[in-house]
N, CA and C atoms as an extended XYZ file, in Angstrom:
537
Properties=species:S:1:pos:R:3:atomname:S:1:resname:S:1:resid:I:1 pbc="F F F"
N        16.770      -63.729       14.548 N   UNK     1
C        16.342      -62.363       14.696 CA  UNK     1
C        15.818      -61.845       13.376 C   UNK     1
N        14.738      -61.229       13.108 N   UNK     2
C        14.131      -60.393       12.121 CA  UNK     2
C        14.409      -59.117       11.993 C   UNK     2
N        15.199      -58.779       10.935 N   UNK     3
C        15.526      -57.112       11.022 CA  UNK     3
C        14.230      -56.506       10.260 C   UNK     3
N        13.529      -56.948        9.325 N   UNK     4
C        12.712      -56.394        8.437 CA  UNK     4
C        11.723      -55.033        8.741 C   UNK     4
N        11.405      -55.312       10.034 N   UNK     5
C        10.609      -53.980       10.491 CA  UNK     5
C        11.433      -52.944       11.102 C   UNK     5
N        12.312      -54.035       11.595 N   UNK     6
C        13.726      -52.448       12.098 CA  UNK     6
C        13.787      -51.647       11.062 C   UNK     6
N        14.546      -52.539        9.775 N   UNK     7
C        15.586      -52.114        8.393 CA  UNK     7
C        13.930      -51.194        7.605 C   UNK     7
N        12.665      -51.445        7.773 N   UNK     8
C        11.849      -51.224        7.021 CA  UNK     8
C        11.733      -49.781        7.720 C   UNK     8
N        11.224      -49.738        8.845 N   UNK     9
C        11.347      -48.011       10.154 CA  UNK     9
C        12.665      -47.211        9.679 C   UNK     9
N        13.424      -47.921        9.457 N   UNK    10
C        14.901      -46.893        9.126 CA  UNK    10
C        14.947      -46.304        8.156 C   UNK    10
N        14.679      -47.300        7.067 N   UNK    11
C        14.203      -46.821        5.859 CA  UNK    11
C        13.337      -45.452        5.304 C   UNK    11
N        12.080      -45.881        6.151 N   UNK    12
C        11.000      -45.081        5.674 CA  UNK    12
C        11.294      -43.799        6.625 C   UNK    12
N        11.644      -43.362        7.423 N   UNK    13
C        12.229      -42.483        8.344 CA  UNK    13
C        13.399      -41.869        7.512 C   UNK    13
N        14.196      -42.561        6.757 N   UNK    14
C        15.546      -41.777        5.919 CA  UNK    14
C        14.803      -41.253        5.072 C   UNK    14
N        13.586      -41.895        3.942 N   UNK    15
C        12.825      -41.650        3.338 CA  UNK    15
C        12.309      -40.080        2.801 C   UNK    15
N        11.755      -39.805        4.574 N   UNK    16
C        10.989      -39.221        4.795 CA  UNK    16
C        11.731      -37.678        4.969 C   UNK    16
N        13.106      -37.933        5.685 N   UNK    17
C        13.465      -36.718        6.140 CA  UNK    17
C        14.299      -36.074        4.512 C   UNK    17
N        14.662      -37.283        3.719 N   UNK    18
C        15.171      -37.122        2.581 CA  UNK    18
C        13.932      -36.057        1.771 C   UNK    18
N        12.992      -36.692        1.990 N   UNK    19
C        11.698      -36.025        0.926 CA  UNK    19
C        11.341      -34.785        1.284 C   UNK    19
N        11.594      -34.003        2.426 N   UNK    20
C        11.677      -32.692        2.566 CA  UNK    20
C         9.955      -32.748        4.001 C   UNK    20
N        10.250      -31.767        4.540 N   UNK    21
C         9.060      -31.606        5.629 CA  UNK    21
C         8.278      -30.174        4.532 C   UNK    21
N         7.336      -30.514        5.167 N   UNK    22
C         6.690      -29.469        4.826 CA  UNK    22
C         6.568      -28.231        6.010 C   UNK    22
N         6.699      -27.178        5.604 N   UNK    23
C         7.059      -25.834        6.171 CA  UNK    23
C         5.883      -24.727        5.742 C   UNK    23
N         5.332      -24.321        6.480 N   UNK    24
C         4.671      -23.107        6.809 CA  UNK    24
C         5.496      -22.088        5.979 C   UNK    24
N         5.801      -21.340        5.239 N   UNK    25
C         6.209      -19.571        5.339 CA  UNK    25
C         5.092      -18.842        4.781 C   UNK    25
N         6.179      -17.650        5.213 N   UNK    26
C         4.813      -16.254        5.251 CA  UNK    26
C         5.778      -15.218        4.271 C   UNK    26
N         4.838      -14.579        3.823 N   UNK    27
C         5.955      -13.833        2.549 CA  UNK    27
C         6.249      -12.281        3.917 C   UNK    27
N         7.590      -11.759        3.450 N   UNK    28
C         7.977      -10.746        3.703 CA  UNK    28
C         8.444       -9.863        3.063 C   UNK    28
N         8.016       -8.360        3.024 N   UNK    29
C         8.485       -7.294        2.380 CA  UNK    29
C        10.100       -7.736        2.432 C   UNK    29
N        10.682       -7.096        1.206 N   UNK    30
C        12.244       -6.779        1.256 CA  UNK    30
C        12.353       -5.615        0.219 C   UNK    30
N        11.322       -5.259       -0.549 N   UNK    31
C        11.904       -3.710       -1.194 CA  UNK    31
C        10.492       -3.090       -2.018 C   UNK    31
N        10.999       -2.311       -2.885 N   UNK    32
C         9.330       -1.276       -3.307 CA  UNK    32
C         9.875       -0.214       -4.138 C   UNK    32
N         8.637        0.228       -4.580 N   UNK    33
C         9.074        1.780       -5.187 CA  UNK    33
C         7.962        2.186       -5.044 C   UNK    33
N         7.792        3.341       -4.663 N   UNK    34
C         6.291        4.211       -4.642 CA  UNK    34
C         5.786        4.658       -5.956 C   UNK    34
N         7.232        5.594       -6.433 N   UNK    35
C         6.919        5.862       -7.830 CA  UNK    35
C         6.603        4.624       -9.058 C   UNK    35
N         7.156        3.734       -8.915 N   UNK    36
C         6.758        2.697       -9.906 CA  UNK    36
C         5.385        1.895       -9.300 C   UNK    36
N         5.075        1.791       -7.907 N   UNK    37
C         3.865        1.287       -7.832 CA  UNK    37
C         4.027        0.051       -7.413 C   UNK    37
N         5.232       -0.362       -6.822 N   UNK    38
C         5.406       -1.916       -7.194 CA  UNK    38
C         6.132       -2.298       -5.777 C   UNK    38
N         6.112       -4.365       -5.701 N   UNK    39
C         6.123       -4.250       -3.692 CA  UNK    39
C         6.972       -5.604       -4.166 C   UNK    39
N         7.637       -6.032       -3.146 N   UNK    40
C         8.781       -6.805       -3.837 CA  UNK    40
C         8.466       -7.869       -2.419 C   UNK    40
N         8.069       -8.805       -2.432 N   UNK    41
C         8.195       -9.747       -1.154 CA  UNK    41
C         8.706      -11.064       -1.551 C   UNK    41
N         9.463      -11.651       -0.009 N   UNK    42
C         9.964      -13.284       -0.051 CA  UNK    42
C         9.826      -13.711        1.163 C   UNK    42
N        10.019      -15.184        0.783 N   UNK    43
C        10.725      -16.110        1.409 CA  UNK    43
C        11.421      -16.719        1.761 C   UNK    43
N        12.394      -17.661        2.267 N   UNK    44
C        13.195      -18.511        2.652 CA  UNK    44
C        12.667      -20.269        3.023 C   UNK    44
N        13.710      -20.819        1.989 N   UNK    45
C        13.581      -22.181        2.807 CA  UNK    45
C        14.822      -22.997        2.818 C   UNK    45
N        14.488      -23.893        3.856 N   UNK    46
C        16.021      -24.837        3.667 CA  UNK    46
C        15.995      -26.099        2.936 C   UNK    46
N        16.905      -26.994        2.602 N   UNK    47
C        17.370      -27.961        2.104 CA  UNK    47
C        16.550      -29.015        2.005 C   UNK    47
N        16.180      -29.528        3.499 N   UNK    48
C        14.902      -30.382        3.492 CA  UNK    48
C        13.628      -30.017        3.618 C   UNK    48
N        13.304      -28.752        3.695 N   UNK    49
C        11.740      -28.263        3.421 CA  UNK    49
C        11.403      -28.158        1.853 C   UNK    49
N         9.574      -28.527        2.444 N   UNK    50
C         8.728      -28.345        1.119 CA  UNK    50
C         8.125      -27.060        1.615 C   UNK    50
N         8.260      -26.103        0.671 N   UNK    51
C         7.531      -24.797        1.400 CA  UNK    51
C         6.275      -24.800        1.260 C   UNK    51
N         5.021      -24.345        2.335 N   UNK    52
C         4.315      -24.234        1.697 CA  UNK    52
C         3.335      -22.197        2.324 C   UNK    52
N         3.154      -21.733        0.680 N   UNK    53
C         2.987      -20.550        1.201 CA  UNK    53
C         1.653      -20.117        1.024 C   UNK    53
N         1.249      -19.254        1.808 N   UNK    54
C        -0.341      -18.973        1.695 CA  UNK    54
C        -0.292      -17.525        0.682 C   UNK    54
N        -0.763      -17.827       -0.413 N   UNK    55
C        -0.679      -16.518       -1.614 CA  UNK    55
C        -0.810      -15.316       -1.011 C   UNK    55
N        -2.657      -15.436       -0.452 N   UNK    56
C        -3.629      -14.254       -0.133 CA  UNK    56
C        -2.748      -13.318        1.225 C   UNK    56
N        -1.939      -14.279        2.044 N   UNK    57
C        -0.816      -13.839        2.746 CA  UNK    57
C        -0.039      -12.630        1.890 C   UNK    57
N         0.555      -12.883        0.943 N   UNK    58
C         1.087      -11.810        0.301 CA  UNK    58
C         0.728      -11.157       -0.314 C   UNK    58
N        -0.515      -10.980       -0.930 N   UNK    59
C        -1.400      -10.274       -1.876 CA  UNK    59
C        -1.626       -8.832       -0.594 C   UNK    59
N        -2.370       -9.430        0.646 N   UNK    60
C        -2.671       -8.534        1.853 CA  UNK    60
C        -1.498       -7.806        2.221 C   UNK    60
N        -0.836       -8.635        2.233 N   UNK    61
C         0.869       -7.623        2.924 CA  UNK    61
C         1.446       -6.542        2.088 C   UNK    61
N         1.238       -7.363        0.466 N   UNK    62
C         1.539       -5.981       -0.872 CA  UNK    62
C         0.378       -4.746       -0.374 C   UNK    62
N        -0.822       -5.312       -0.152 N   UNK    63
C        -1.777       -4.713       -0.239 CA  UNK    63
C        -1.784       -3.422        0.890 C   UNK    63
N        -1.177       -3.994        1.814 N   UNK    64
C        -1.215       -3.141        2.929 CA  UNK    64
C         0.100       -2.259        2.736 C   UNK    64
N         1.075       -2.554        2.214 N   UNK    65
C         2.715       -1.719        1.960 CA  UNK    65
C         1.724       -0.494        0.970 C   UNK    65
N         0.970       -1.047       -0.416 N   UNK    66
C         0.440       -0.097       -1.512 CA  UNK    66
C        -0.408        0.935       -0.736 C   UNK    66
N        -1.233        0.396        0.050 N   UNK    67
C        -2.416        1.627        0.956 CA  UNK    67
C        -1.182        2.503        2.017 C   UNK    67
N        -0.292        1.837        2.424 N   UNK    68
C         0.862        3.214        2.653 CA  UNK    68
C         0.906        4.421        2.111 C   UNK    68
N         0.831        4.279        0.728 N   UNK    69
C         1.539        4.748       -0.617 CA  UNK    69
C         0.143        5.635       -0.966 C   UNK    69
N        -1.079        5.454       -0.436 N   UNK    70
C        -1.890        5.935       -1.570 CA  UNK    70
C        -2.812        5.385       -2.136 C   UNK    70
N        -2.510        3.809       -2.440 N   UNK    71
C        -2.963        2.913       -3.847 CA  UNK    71
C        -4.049        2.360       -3.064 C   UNK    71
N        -4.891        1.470       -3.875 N   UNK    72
C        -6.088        0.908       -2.809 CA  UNK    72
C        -5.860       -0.841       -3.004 C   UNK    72
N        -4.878       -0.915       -4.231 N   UNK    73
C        -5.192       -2.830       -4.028 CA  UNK    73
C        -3.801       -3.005       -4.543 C   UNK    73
N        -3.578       -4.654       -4.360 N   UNK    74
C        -2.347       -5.175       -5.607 CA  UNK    74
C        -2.919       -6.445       -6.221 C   UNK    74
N        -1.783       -6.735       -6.579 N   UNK    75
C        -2.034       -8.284       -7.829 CA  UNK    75
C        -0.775       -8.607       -7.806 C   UNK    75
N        -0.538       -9.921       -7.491 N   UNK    76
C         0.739      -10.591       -7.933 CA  UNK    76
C         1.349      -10.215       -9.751 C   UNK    76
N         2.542      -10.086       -9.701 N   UNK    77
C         2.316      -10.200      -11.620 CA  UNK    77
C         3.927      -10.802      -11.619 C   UNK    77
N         3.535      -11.692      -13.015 N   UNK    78
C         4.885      -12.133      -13.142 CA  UNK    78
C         5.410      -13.430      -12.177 C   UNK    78
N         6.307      -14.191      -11.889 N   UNK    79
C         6.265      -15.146      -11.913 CA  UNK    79
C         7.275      -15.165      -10.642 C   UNK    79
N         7.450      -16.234       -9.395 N   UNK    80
C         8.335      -16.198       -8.729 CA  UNK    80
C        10.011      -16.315       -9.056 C   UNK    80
N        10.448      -15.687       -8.214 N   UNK    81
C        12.325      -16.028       -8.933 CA  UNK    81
C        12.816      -16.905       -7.470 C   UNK    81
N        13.337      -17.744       -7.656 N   UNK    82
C        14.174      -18.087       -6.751 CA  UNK    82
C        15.654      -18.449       -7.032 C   UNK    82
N        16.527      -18.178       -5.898 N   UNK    83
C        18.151      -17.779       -5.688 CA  UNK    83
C        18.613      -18.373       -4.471 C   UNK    83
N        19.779      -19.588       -5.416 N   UNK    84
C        20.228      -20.389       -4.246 CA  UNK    84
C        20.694      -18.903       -3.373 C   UNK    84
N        20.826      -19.237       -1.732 N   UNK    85
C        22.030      -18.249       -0.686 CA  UNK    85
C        22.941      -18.666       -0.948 C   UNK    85
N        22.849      -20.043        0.221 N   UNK    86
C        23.983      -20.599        0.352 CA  UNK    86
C        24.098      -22.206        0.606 C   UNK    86
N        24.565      -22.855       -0.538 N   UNK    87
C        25.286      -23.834       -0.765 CA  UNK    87
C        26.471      -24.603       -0.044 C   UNK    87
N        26.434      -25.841       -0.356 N   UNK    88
C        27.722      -26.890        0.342 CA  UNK    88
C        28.996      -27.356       -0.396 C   UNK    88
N        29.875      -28.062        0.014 N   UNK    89
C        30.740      -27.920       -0.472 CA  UNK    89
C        30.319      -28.728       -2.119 C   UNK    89
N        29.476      -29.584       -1.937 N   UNK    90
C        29.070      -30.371       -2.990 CA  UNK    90
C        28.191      -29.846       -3.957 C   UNK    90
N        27.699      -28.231       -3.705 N   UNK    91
C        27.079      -27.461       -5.081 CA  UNK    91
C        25.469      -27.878       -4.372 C   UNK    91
N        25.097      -28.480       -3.565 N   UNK    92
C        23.941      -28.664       -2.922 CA  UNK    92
C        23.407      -27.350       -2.333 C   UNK    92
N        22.050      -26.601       -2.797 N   UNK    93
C        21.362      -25.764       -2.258 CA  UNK    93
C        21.030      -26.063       -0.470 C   UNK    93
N        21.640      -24.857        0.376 N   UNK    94
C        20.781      -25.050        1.842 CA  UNK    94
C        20.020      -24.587        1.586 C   UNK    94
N        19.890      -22.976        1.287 N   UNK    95
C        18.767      -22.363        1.564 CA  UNK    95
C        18.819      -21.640        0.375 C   UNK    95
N        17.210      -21.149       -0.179 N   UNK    96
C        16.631      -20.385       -1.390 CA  UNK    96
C        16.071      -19.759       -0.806 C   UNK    96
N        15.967      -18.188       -1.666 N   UNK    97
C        14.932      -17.463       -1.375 CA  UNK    97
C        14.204      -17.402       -2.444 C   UNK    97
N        12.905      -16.691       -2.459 N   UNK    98
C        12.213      -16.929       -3.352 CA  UNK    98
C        11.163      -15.445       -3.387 C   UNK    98
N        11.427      -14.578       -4.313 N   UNK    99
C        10.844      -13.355       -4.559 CA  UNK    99
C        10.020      -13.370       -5.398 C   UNK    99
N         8.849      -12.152       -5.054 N   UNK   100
C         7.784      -11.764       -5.710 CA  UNK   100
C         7.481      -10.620       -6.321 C   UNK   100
N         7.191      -10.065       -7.304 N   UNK   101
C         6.850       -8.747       -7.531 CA  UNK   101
C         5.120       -8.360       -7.319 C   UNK   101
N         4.749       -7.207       -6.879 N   UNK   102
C         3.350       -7.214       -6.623 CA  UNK   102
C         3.288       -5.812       -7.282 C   UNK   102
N         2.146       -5.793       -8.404 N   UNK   103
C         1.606       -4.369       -8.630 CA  UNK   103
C         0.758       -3.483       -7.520 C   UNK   103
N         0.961       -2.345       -7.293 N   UNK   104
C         0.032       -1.358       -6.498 CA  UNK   104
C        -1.358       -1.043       -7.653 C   UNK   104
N        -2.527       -1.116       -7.249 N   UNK   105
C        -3.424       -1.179       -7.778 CA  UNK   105
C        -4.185        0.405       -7.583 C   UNK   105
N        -4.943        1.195       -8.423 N   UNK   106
C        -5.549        2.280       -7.871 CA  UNK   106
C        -4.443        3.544       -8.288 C   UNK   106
N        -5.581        4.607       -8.166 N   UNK   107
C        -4.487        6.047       -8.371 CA  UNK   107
C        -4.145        6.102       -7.015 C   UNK   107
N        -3.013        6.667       -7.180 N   UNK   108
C        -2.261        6.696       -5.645 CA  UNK   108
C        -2.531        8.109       -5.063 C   UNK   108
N        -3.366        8.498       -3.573 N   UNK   109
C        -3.911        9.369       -3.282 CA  UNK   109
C        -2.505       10.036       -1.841 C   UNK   109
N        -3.131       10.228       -1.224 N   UNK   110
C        -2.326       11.285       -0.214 CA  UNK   110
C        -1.960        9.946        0.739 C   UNK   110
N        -0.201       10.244        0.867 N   UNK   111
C         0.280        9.002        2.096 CA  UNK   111
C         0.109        8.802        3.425 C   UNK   111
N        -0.154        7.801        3.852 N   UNK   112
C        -0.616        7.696        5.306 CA  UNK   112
C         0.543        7.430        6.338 C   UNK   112
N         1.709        7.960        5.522 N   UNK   113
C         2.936        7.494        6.195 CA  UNK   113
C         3.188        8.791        6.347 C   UNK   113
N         4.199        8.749        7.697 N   UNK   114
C         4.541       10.539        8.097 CA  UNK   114
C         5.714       11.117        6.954 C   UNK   114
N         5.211       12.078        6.968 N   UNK   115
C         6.102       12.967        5.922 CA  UNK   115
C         6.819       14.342        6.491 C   UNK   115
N         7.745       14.883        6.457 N   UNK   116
C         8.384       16.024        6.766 CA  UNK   116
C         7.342       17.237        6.584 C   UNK   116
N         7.469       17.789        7.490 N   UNK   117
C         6.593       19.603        7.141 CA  UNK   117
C         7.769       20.424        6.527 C   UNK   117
N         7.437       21.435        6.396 N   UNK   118
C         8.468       22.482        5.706 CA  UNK   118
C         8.400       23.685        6.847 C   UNK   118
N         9.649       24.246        7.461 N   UNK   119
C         9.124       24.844        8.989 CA  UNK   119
C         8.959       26.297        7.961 C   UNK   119
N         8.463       27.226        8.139 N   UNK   120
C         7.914       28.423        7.764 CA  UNK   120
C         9.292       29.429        8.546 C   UNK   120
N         9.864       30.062        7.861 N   UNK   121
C        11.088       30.764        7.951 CA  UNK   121
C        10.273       32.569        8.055 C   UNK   121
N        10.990       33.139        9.674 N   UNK   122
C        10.154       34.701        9.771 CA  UNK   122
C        10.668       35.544        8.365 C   UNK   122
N         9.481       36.548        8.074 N   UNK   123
C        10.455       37.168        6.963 CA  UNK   123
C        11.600       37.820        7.050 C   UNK   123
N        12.441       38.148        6.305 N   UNK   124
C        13.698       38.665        6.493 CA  UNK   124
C        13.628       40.208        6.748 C   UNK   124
N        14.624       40.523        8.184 N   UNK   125
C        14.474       42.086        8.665 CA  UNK   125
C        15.524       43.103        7.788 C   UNK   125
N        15.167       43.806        7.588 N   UNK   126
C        15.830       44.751        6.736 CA  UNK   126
C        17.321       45.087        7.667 C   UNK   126
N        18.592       44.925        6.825 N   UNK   127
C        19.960       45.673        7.502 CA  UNK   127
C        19.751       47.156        7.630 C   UNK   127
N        19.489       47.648        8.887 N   UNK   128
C        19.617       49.087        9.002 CA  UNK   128
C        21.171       49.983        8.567 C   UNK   128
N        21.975       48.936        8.510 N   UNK   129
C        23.298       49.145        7.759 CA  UNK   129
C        23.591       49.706        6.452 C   UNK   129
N        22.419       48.820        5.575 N   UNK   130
C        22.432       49.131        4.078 CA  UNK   130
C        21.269       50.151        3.693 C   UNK   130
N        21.784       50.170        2.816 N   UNK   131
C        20.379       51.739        1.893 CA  UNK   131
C        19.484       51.047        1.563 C   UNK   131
N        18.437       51.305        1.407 N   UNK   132
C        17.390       50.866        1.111 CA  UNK   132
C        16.892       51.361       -0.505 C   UNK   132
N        16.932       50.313       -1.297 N   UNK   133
C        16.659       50.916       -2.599 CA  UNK   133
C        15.531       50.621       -2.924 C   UNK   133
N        14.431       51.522       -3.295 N   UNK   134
C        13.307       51.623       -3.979 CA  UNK   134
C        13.575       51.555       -5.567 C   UNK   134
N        12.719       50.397       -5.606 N   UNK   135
C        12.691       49.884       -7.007 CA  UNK   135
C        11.124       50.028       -7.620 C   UNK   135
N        10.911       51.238       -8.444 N   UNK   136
C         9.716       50.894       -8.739 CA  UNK   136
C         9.188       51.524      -10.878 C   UNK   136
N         8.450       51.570      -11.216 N   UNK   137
C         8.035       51.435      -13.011 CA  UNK   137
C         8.825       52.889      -13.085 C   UNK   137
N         8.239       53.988      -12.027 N   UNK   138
C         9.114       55.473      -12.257 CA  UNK   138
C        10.599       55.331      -12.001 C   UNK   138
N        10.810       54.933      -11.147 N   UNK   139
C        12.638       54.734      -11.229 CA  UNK   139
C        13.321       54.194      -12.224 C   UNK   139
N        12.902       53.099      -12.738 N   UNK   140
C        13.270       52.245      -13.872 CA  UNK   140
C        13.028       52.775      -15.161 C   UNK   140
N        12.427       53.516      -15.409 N   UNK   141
C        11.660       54.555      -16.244 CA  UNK   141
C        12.892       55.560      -16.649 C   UNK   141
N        12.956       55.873      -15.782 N   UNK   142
C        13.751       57.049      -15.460 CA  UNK   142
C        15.116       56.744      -15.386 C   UNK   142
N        15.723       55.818      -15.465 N   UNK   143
C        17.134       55.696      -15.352 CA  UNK   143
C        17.626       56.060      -13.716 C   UNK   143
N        16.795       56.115      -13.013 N   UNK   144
C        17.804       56.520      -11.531 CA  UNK   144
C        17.447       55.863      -10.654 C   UNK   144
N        18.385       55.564       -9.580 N   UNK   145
C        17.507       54.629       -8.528 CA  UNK   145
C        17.591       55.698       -7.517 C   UNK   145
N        16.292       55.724       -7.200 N   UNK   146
C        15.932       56.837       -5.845 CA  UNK   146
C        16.525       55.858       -4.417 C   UNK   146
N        16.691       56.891       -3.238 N   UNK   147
C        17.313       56.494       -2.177 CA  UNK   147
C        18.724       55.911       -2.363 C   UNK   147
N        19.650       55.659       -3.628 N   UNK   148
C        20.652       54.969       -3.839 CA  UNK   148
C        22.026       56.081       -3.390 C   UNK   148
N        23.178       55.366       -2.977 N   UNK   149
C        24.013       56.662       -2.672 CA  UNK   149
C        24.609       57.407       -3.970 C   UNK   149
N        24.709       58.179       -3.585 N   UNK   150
C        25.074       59.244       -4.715 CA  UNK   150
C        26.516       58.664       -4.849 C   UNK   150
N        26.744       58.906       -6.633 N   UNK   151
C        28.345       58.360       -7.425 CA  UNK   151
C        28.973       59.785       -7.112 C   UNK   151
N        30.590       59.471       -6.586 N   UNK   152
C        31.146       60.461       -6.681 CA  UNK   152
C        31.229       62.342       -7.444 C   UNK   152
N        31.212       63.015       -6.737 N   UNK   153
C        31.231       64.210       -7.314 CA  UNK   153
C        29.431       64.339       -7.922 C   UNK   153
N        28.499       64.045       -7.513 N   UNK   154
C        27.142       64.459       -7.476 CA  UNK   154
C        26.359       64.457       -5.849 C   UNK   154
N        25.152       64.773       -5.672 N   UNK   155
C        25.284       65.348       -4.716 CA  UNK   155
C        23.689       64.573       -4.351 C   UNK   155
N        23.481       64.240       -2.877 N   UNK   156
C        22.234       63.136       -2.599 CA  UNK   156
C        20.976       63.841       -2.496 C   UNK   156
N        21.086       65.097       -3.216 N   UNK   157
C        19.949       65.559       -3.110 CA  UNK   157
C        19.262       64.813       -4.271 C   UNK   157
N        17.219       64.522       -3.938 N   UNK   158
C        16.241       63.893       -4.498 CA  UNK   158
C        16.504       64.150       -5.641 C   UNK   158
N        16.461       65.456       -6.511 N   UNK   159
C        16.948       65.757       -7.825 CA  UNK   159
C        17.841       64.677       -8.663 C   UNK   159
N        19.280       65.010       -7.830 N   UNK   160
C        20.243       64.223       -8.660 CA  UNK   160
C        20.976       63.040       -7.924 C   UNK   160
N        19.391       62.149       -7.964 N   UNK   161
C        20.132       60.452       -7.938 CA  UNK   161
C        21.271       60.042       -8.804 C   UNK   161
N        21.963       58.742       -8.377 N   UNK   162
C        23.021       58.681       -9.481 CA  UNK   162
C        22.768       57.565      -10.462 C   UNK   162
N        23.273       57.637      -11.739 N   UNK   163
C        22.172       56.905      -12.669 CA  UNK   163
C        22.738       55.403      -12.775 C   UNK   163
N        21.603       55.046      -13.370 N   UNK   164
C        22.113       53.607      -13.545 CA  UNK   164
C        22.441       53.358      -15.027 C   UNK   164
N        23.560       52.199      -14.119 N   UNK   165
C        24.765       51.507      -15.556 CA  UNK   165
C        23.970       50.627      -16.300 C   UNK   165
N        23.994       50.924      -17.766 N   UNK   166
C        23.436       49.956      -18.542 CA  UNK   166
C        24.088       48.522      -18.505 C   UNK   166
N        23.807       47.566      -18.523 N   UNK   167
C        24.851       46.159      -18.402 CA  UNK   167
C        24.626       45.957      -19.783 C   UNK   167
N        23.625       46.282      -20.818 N   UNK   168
C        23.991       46.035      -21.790 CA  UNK   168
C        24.860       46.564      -22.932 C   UNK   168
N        25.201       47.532      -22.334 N   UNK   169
C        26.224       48.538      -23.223 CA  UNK   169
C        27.706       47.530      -23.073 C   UNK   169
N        28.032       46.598      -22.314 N   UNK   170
C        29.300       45.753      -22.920 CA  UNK   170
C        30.572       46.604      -22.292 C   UNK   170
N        31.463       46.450      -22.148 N   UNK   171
C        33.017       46.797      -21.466 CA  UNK   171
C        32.947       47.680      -22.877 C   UNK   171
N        32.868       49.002      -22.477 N   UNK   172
C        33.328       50.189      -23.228 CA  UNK   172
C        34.996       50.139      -23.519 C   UNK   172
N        35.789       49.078      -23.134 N   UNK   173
C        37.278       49.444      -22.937 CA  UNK   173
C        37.845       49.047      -24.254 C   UNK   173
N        38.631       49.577      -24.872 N   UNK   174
C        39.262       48.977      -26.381 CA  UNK   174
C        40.709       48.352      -26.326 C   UNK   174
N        40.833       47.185      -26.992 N   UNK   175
C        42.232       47.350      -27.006 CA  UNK   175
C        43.503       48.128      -27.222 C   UNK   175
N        43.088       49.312      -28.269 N   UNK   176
C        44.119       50.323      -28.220 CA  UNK   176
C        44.114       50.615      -26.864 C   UNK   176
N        43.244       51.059      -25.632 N   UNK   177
C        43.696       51.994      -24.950 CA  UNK   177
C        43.766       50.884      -23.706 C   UNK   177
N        44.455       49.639      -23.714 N   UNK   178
C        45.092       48.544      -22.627 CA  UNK   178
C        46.807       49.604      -22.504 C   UNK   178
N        47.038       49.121      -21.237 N   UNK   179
C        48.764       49.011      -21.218 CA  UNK   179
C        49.262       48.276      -20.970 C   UNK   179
């Protein structure tokens, strides 16, 4: 019996799955900043894959996260990082990911992403409860606030409003006259 083409098929088959397959990926967003301008995408692969990734794939996908934002282009910058996940008991990588940083390109104009309105609040109705104080250059002028209620022992006639307290005159009170 001849094993040679068996033992040779087994071989090149252990070979092969040893040497890694080659794998398709596609980059995916995983984070960003608007204010910094910047688009963060990865990948994943496993143990026996050779990855293989299409750049312009992620350049378009930054590109399209940045025109969210405002911006009109990106550029890869800086260099890939990759980070074992998760490992075997033997310190052997399963799976890596592998991140990108992408600049937002362009002044960043008005977002095409929905944004909150601000609801417009009716103006506020006057308490028919409270006095209504007219505040105006002659009142203030004048030391009195017109329409204000009259201070004890003076009287609400227009004449004799009751005057106003200076706040800068300070606690008139002295310590001699505490008890």
């Amino acid at each position: 019996m001849n094993f040679t083409p068996t033992i040779f098929a087994c071989s090149l088959a252990s070979l092969i799955c040893l040497a890694g397959c080659a794998a398709q990926k596609e980059w995916a967003a995983t984070g960003g900043s608007r204010a910094d301008g910047t688009v963060e995408l990865a990948y994943e692969y496993g143990m026996f894959e050779e990855p293989q990734v299409n750049e312009e794939q992620g350049v378009d996908l930054a590109t399209s996260m940045c025109g969210g934002w405002g911006y009109t282009a990106s550029q890869a910058f800086g260099g890939t990082m990759s980070k074992c996940e998760a490992a075997n008991a033997y310190g052997n990588c399963l799976r890596t990911l592998v991140t990108r940083k992408y600049q937002c390109l362009g002044a960043p104009g008005v977002s095409v992403a929905p944004q909150r309105v601000p609801v417009a609040l009716p103006p506020a109705q006057p308490n028919p409860a409270q006095p209504q104080i007219n505040l105006n250059a002659n009142t203030v002028a004048s030391g009195t606030i017109q329409g204000a209620p009259a201070a004890q022992g003076t009287s609400s006639a227009p004449g004799n409003a009751a005057p106003v307290a200076n706040p800068n005159l300070g606690n008139q009170w002295h310590e001699s006259e505490q008890w």
